[in-house]
N, C-alpha and C positions, 0 to 999 in steps of 0.2 A: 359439752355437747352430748346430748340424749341421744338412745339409740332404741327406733321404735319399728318395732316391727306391726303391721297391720296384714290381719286378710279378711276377704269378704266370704258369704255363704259361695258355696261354686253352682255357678247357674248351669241348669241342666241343659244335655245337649241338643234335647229336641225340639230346635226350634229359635228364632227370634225370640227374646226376653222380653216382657213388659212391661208398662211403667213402673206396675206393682213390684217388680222385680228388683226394679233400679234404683226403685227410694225405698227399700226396704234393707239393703247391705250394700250393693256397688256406692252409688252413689255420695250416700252418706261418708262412708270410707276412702272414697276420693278427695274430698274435700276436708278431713282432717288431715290426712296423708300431705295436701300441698300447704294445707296451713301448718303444718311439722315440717316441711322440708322447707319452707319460706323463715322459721324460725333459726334455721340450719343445723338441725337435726338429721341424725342419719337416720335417714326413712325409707321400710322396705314394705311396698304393697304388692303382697301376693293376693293373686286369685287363679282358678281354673278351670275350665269346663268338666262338668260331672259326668260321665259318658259311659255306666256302666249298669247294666240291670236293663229289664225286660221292655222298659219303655225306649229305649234305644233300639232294638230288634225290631220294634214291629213301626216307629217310624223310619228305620230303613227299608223296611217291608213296604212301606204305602210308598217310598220314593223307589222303590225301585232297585236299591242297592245294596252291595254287601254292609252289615254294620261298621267295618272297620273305613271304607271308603266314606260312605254316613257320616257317620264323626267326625273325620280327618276334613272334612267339609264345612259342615257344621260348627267345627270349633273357629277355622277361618272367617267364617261371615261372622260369630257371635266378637269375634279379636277386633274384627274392623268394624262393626259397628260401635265398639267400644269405646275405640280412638276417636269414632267421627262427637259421641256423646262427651270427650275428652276426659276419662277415666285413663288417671296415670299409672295403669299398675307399672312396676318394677319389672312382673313376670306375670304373663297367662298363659298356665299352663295346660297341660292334660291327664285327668285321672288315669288314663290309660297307658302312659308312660311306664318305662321300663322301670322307673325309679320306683315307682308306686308298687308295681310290683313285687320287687324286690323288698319296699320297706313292708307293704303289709303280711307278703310271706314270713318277714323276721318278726314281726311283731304277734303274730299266729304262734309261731315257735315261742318265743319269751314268754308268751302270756300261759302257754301250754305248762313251761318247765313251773312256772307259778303256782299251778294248781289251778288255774283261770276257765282252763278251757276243757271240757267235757264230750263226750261223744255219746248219742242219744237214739233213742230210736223215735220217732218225732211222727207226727200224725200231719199229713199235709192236703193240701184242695188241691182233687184234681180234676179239670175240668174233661172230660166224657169226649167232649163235642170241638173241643177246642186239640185233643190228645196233647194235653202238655200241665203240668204242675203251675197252679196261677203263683206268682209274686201276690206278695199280701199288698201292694197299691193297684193288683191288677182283680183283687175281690173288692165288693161293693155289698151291705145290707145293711140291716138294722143296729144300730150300735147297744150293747146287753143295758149300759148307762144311762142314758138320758132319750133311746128311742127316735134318733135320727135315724135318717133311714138311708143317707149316703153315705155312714162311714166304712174308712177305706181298713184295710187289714190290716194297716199297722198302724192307727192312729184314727181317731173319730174329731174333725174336723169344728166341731157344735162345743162339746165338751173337754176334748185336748185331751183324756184319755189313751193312754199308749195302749193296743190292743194286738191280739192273735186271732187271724183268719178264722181259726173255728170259734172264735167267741160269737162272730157275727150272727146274727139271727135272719133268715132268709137271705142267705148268699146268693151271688150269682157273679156267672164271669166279666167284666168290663168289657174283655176281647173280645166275646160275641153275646152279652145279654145270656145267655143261656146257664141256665139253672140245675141242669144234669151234672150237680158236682157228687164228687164224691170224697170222701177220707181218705190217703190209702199212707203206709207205713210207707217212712225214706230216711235215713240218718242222716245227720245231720251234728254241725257243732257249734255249742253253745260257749257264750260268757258268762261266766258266771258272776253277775253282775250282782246279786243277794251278797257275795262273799267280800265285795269291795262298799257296801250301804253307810254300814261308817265311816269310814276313810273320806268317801264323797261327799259325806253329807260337814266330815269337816274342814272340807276344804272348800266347797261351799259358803259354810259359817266364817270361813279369814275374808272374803270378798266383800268386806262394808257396804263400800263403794261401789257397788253393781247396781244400775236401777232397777227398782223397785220389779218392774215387770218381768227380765231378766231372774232375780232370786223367788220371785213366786212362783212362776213356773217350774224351776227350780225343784225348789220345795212341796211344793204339790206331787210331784213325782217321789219325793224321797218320803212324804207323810203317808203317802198310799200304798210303800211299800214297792222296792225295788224288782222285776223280773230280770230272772233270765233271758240273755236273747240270742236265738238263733243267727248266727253270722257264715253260714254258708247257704246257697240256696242250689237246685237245681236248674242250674243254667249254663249257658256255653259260652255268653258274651261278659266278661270279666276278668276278674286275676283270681288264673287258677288254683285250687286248692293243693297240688301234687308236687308243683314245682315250687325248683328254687330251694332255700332252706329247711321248706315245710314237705316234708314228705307224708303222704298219708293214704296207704291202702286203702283202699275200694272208694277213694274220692276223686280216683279221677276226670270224670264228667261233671262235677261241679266246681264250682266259683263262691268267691266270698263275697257275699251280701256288700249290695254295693253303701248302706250306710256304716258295714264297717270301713271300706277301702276309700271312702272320700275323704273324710277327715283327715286321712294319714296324708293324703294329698297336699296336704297345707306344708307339709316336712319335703314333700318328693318334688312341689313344686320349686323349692328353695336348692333343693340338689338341680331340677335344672336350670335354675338362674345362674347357678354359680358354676355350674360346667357350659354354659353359655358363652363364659367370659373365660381367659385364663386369671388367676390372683382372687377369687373370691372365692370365698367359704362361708358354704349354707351351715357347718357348725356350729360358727359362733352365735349361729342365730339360735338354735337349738337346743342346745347341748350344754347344758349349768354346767357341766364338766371343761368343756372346750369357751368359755368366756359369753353363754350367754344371760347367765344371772345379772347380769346389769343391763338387758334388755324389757323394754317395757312394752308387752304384747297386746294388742288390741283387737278384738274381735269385731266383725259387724255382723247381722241378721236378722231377719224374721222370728217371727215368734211362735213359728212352726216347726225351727231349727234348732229352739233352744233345749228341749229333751234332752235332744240327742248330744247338741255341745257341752251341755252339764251333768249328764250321765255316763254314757255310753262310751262318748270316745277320752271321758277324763277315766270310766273304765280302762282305758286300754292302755293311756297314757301314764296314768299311776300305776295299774298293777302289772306294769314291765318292768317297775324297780330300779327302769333305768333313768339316768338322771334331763329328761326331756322335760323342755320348758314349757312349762301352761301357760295357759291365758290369765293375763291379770286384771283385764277389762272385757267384762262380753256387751255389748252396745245393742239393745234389740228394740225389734220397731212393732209395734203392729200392722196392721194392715192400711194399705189405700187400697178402697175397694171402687169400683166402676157405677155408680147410681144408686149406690144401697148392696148391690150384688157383687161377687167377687171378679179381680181381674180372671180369667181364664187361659192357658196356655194352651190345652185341649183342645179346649170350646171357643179359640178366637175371637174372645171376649174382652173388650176394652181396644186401649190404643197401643202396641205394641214400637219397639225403638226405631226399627227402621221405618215405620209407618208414618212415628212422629218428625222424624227427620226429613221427612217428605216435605212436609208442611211448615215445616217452624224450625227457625235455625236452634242447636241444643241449648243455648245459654238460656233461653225463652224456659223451656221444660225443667232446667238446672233448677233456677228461681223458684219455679211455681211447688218442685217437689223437694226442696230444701223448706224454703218458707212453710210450707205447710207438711212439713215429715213427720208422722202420724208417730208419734212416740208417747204420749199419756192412754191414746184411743186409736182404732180405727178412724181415719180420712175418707170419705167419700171424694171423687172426681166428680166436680160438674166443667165443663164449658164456660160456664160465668163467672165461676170462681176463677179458674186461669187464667182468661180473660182480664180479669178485674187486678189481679198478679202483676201481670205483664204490662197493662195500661196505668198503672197506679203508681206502681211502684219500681220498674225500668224506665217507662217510659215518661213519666211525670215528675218522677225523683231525680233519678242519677243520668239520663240520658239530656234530660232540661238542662241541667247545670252544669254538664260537660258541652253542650252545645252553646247554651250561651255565652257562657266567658269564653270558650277560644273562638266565636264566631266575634263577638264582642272586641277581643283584642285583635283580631284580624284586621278588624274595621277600623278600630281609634289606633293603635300602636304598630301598623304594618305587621301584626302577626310575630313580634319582638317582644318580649319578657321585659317590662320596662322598667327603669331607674327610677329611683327622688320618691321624697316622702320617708315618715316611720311612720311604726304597728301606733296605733290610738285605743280607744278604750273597746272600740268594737273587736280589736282583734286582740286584746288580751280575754275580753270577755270568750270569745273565738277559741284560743290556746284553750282555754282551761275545760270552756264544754268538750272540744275534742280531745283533750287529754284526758277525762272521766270515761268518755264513751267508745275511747282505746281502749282502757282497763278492763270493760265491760267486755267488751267482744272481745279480748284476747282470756279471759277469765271462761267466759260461753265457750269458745271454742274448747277451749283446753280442759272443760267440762264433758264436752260432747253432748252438750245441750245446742240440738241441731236449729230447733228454729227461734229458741232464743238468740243461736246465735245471729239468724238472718234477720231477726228483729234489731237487734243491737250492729248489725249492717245499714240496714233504712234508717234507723236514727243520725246515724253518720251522714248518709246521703240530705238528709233532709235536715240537718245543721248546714247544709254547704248552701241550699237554696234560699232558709232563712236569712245567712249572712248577706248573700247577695242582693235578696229585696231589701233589708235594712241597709245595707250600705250604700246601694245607689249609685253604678260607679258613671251610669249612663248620665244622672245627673251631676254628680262631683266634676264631672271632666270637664262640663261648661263653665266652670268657674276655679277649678283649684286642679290641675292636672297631676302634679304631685300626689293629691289626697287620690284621687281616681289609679295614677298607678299604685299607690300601696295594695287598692284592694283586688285590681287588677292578679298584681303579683301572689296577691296573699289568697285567692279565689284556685289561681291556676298552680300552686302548688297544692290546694286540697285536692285538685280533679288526678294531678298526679299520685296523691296518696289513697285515695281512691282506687287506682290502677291496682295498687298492690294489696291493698286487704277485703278487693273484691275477687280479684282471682281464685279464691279456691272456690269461689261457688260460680261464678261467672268468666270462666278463664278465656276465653276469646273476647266478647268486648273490653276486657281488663287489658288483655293485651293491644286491641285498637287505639283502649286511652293513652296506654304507654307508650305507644309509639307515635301519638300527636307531642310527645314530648322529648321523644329521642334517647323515652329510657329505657334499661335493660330491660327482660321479660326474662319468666317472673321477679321481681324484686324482693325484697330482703322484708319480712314484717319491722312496720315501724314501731319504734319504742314508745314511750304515754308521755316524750317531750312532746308536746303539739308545736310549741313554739320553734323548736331548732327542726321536726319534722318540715312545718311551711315555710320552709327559708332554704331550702335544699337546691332549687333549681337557678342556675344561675344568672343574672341580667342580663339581657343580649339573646337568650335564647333562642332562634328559633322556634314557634308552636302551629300546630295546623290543625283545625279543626275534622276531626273524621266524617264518614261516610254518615247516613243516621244511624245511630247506636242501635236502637230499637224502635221498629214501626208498632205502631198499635194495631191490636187485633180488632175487626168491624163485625160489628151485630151478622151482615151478609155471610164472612167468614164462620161465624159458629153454626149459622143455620146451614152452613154448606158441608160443616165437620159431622155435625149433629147427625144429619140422613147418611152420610157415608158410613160413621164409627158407631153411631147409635147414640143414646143419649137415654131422660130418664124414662122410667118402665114402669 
């Protein structure tokens, strides 16, 4: 038994998350996590809300509230909307935890005793008009690189350039448009992330096995030549600079940059899983010293995230010398964007989680953002395309053939798993197609090739439909009842195995299947016998056809979503 640890990017706190947000690391990372635990793998998915830095302040500021009550909010509605989308984490945590604190104060310290960490007199934007020191995501201008003219301060969004607020070219403040900035001296402490280039760059180089998009990014950043990075800022909502193990004269009013203190979050969330419970130890997860070297870590994110996962915070992790377990897989997505344009968080742009769960039960959304997880390129959202998803390939695949044969044997067999008859050529030919296209999708998955893998799921499904138009059991039964129950029997043990290796992408109707059969939930991933897999359920059974799996989405529906959510531009 494997011992796999997963976490996803931590979604930030301001706000309901969006699609974009959900097929770009949650999601994805959910669905390997339950195809690892259905494997019976010990599998821990961490994740946690990021809740610290300037954009936290000032949507506490427009609701009305202190930031710490903001949060403490915020993280609750982001947990339950979680569960309602059925993301298993293990643990969702909070950056803002004491543990976080703790671990990024000791990690500020180690990196120090390293020679890591430097103290600087640093030139910062201040904004005039606003009386406060902008955060480099809360400046906005010209990028010096390629001449967009949205890029943000710490990163030019066009070109993927990692950038310093005075690089920009006609700055200005986000928090009130105004342009009365000015420079002014504030120290500040760096990593010195020049002094760690080779180190990173070859440990980088061990990652074969890293997609392609993941190690270009990557590299792009280590060809261009590493910077320093500021990892304190002047702010009040964070984990302090002064306390704790890091003591440091004249920093008491500042906090550490909140892209240093989330990452560490991935380690502080796992301290409170395991003080959650009594008998667990976040060490062993951790800690190559304390038994976590035979853990195998998986990362999920954007491709916005990966900088900083391949830089910055393997900065921090490598040159503390201590023996903390990195990532051996970083999994990254590109973008689904909203009509050509980007989701928005800000700018209430696109269709956000709770919004979609308004409308559509989540296994609908599960499908359409698995089946199309934007991993070679950016995805566009349209309306017809999801549409076309859900009526195609729920609704016409695997919801047809689960409805048929147990409404089927309702009818001819009193809804009994029936007796008499053997397998024929149909159903060896049967074994064998579903014994290849087990391998396949257990191969995909364990790839984390996402929509291969859901490709290599509808093949599955649409083997079960083919059998059944070929077999005919509606006609066999008028003449050979025997023949009619073999395929009977041999139909409704596919729709049961169905239940279980659709579950990580569709875990509620998975579970509706399963339990028209009276079986566990989740089940156990099947092995690539096909033949001993559809022979599982025993004669006599009991089965009952479910509620409808999946209603089809209607032409009226989109044009009703369309004017509400918006559509193309």
């Amino acid at each position: 038994m494997a011992r796999i640890l997963i976490t996803s990017a931590l979604p930030y706190i301001n706000g309901i998350k969006h699609l974009g947000n959900l097929a770009g690391s949650m999601l994805p990372a959910d669905v390997y996590a339950r195809f690892q635990r259905a494997r019976g793998h010990e599998t821990l998915y961490i994740c946690a809300t990021d809740e610290h830095g300037t954009p936290a302040e000032l949507a506490a500021a427009a609701a009305g509230q202190d930031v710490q009550t903001y949060c403490a909010e915020q993280h609750v509605l982001q947990y339950e909307v979680g569960v309602k989308f059925g993301l298993s984490w293990d643990w969702f945590g909070r950056s803002s935890s004491p543990q976080n604190h703790r671990l990024t104060q000791h990690f500020a310290q180690v990196l120090e005793e390293r020679g890591l960490i430097e103290e600087r007199v640093d030139q910062m934007v201040y904004s005039i008009d606003d009386k406060r020191f902008l955060p480099d995501r809360y400046i906005e201008g010209t990028c010096p690189h390629c001449g967009f003219e949205k890029a943000r301060g710490d990163q030019c969004d066009n070109c993927g350039n990692l950038l310093d607020p005075t690089d920009l070219i006609n700055p200005y403040s986000v928090i009130s448009g105004s342009r009365n900035l000015e420079v002014r001296d504030t120290r500040h402490l760096y990593l010195l992330q020049t002094k760690m280039a080779d180190r990173i760059r070859a440990w980088v180089d061990s990652h074969t096995d890293w997609p392609l998009l993941a190690k270009s990014i990557a590299y792009k950043h280590l060809d261009e030549g590493l910077i320093d990075r500021g990892i304190t800022r002047d702010l009040s909502w964070g984990v302090p600079v002064t306390q704790g193990e890091f003591p440091r004269p004249g920093f008491e009013d500042k906090v550490f940059y909140v892209w240093f203190d989330a990452p560490i979050e991935y380690i502080a969330a796992t301290q409170e899983w395991a003080e959650s419970q009594p008998d667990r130890d976040w060490k062993s997860w951790w800690r190559t010293d304390e038994g976590a070297d035979d853990v195998r870590y998986v990362q999920f994110m954007g491709k916005d995230n990966v900088a900083f996962h391949t830089v910055s915070f393997p900065a921090t992790i490598l040159g503390s010398e201590e023996p903390w377990k990195s990532v051996d897989m970083l999994k990254a997505f590109n973008w689904l964007n909203w009509y050509g344009g980007k989701f928005s968080t800000s700018n209430k742009r696109g269709v956000f989680m709770d919004a979609a769960l308004e409308i559509l039960p989540p296994d609908l959304w599960r499908w359409y953002l698995t089946s199309n997880a934007p991993e070679s390129s950016d995805t566009a959202f349209t309306w017809e395309q999801f549409a076309s998803a859900v009526n195609r390939d729920l609704a016409d695949v695997l919801g047809n053939f689960v409805n048929r044969i147990l409404k089927f044997t309702e009818s001819k067999f009193d809804g009994v798993i029936p007796e008499g008859g053997a397998p024929g050529p149909l159903e060896e030919k049967l074994f064998a197609d579903v014994s290849a296209r087990l391998a396949d999708l257990a191969e995909q998955m364990d790839a984390i090739e996402v929509r291969k893998s859901a490709q290599a799921l509808r093949a599955l499904w649409v083997v079960g439909n083919e059998y059944l138009q070929e077999a005919a059991p509606w006609t066999a039964i008028k003449t050979d009842r025997d023949r009619a129950a073999v395929i009977v029997r041999t139909a409704l043990n596919l729709a049961a195995l169905y239940a279980r290796i659709s579950a990580p992408f569709i875990p509620f109707a998975a579970e509706k299947i399963a339990e028209a059969f009276s079986q566990a939930y989740p089940g156990a991933w099947p092995t690539t016998d096909a033949a001993a897999e559809l022979s599982t359920l025993p004669v006599g059974l009991s089965v009952r056809a479910p509620e409808v799996l999946f209603k089809k989405i209607e032409d009226e529906q989109i044009a009703e979503w369309t004017e509400r959510f918006g559509g193309a531009e």
